[in-house]
C-alpha positions as CSV (number, residue, x, y, z in Angstrom):
1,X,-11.1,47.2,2.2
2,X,-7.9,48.8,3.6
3,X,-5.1,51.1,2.1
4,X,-2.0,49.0,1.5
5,X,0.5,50.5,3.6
6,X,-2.0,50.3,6.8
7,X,-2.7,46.7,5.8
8,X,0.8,46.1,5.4
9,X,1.8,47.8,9.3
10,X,-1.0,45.7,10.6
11,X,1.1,42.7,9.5
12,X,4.1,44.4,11.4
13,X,6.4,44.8,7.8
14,X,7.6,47.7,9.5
15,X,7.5,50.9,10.4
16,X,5.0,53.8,8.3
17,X,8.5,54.9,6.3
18,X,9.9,51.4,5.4
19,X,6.2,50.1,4.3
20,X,5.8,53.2,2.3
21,X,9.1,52.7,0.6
22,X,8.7,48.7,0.2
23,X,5.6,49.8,-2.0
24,X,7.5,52.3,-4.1
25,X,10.2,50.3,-4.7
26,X,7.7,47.4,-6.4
27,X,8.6,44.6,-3.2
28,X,4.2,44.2,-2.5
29,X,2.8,42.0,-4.7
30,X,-1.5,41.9,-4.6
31,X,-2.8,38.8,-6.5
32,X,0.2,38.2,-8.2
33,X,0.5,41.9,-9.6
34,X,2.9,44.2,-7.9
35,X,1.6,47.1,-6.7
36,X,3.1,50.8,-6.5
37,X,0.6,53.1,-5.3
38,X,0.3,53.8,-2.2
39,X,-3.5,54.4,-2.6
40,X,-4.0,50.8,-3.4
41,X,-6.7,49.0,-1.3
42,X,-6.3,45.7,-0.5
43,X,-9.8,43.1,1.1
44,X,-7.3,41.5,4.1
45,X,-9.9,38.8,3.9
46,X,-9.8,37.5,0.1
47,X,-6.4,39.2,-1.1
48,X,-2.9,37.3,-1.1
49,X,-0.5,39.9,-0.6
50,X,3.4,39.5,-0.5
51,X,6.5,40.8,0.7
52,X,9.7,39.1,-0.6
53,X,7.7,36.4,-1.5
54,X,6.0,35.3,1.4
55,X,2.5,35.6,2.3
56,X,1.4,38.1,5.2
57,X,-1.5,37.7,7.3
58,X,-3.0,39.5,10.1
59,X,-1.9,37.9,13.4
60,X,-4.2,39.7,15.6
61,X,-7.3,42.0,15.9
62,X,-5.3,43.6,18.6
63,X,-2.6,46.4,17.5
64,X,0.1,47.7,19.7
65,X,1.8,51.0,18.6
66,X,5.2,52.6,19.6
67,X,4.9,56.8,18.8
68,X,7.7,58.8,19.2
69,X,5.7,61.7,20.9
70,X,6.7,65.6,19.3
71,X,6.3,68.3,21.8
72,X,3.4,70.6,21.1
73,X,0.8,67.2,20.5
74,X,-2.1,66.4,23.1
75,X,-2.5,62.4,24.1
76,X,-6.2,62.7,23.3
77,X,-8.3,61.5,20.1
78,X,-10.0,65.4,19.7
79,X,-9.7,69.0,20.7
80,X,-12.3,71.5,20.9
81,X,-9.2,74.4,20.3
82,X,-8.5,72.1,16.8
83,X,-4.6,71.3,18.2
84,X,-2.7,68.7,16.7
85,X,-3.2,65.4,18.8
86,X,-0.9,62.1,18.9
87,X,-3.6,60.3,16.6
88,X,-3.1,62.9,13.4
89,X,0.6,60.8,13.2
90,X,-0.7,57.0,13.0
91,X,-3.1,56.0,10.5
92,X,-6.9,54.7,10.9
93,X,-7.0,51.7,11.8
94,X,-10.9,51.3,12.2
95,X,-10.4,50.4,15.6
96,X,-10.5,52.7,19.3
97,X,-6.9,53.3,19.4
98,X,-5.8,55.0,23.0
99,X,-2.7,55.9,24.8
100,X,-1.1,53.8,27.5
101,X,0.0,56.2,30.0
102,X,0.1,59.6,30.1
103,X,2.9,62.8,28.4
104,X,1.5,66.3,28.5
105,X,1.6,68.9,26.1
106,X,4.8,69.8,25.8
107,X,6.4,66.8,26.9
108,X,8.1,64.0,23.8
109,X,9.0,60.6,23.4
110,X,8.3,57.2,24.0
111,X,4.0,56.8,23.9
112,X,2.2,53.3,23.8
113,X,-0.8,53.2,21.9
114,X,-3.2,50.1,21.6
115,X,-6.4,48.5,21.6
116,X,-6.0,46.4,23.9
117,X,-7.6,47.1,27.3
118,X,-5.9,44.2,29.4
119,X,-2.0,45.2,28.0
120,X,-2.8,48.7,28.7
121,X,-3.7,48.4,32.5
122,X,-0.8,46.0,33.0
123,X,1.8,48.6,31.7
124,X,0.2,51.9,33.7
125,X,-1.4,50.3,36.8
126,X,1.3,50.9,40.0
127,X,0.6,47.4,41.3
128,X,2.9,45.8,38.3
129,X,5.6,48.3,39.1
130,X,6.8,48.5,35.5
131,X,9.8,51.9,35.7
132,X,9.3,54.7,33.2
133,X,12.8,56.3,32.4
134,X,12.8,60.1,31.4
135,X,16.0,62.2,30.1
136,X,15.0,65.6,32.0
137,X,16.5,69.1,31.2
138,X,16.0,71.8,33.9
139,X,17.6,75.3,34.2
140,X,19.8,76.0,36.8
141,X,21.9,73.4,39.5
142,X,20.6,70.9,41.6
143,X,22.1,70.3,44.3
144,X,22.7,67.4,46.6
145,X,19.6,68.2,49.2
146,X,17.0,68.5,46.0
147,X,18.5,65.1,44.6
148,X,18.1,63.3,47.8
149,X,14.4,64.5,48.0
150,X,13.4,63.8,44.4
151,X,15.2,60.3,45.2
152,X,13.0,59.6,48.5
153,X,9.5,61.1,47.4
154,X,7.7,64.1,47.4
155,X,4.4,64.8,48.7
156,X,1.7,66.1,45.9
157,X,-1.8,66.1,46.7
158,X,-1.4,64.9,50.0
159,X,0.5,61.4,49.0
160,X,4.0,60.7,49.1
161,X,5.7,59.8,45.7
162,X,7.5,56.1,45.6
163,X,10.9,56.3,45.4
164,X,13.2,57.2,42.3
165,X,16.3,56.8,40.6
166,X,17.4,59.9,40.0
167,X,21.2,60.8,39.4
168,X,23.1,63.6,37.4
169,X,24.0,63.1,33.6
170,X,25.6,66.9,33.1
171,X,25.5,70.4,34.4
172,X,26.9,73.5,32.3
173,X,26.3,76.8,31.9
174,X,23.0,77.0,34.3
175,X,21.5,73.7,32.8
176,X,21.4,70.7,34.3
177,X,20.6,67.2,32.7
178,X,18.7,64.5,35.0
179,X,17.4,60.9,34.3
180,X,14.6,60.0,36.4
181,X,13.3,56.6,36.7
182,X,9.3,56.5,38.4
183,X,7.4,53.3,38.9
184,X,4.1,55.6,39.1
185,X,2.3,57.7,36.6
186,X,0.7,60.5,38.2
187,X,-0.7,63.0,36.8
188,X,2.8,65.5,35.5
189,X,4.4,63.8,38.2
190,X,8.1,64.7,37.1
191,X,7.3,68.1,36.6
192,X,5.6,68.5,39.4
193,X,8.5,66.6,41.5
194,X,10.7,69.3,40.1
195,X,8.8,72.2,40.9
196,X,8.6,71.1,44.7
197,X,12.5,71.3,44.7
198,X,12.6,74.7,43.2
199,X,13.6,73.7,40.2
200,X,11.9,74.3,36.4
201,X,12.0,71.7,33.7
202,X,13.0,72.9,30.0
203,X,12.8,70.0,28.4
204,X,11.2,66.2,29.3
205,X,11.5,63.3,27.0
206,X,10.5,59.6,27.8
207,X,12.8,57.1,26.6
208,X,11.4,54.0,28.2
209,X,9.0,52.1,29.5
210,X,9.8,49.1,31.2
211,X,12.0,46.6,28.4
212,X,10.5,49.2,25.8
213,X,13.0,51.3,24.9
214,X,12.5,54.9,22.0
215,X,15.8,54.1,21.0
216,X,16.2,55.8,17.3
217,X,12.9,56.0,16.2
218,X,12.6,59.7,14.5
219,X,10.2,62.2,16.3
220,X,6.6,62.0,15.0
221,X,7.2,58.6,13.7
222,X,5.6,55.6,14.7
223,X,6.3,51.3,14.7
224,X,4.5,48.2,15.8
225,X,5.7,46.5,18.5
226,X,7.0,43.2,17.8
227,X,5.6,40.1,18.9
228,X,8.8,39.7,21.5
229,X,8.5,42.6,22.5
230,X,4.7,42.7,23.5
231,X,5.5,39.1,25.5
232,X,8.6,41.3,27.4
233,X,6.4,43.8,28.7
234,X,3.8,41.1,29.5
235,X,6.3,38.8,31.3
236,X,8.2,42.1,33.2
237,X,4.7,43.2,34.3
238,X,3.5,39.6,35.6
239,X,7.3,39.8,37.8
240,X,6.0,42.8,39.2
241,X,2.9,41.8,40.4
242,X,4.0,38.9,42.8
């Protein structure tokens, strides 16, 4: 048995807002009866459930998550201090949910999170070169020597980063707005790019990952991936391979 609303983002109705609301208005009918509470428990096995009159079934055992990350939230499943972590903002889905990839602490937006352990090391591992695009805010100018290093690598722990994109989207009033595109994902990598340049980040947000985009899903909020989208990722990540 599982709560309506989770059985109904399993089935990818949308995202935890618009399946909530689609309950509350009356659209989910169990067994003929429509249902209203969010509460309501549904057996995904024996139950007919609809929405707008069609019959939803679980596709696949396998759930893949988009998370708009909130700064201030650890990408882990406990801590011992008792901080908020990235898995008190999806529901329970009875299965080992993890993140693909890594944000730190006080770092935001787009996060991955699935069960499945093939899609996961397609979208992190370097050898399928799929880019990671992050808006970066970092105090002070940059100038053209720090761009042209952060373009052709820096050296952390002994090994040269891969080349970036990296090019100028404003600078006022001792601020100064970067997008950064990586093909890597080591550990704090832009921040640590930065601080080898002299330079301190205020502010780091991920808006992409490979076709992936955030795009305007609200911080703290979450969506499943669409069945398109999942084959995008799969296809861009099989390109980069060869």
């Amino acid at each position: 048995m599982v709560r309506i609303n989770k059985f109904l983002a399993m089935c990818n109705v949308g995202s935890r807002r618009k399946v909530e609301q689609h309950i509350l208005d009356g659209k989910i009918v169990v067994n003929d009866k429509i249902i209203t509470e969010l509460s309501f428990k549904v057996d995904s096995e024996k139950d007919i459930v609809k929405f707008d009159g069609k019959i939803l079934k679980v596709e696949s055992d396998n759930i893949y998550l988009m998370l708009n990350k909130p700064p201030n939230y650890l990408v882990t499943s406990n801590d011992e201090f008792g901080r908020k972590t990235v898995f008190d903002l999806v529901p329970d889905f009875n299965v080992h949910l993890f993140a693909i990839g890594r944000l730190d602490y006080q770092s935001e937006g787009l996060l991955l999170l699935t069960n499945d352990g093939d899609f996961a090391n397609q979208i992190i591992h370097p050898r399928y070169k799929l880019s990671k695009l992050y808006k970066v805010t970092v105090s002070g100018k940059i100038d053209d020597g720090q761009m042209g290093k952060l373009r052709t690598g820096i050296v952390i722990d002994g090994k040269k980063t891969k080349p970036a994109i990296v090019f100028k989207e404003s600078s006022k009033n001792d601020v100064t707005v970067l997008k950064i595109t990586i093909h890597e994902g080591r550990k704090r990598q832009i921040r640590r790019m930065l601080k080898s340049v002299n330079s301190k980040v205020v502010k780091l947000k991920r808006l992409q990952i490979g076709s992936m985009k955030l795009g305007n899903l609200p911080i703290g909020m979450w969506r499943i991936l669409k069945p398109n989208e999942i084959a995008s990722l799969k296809n861009i990540a099989k390109k980069g391979r060869k």
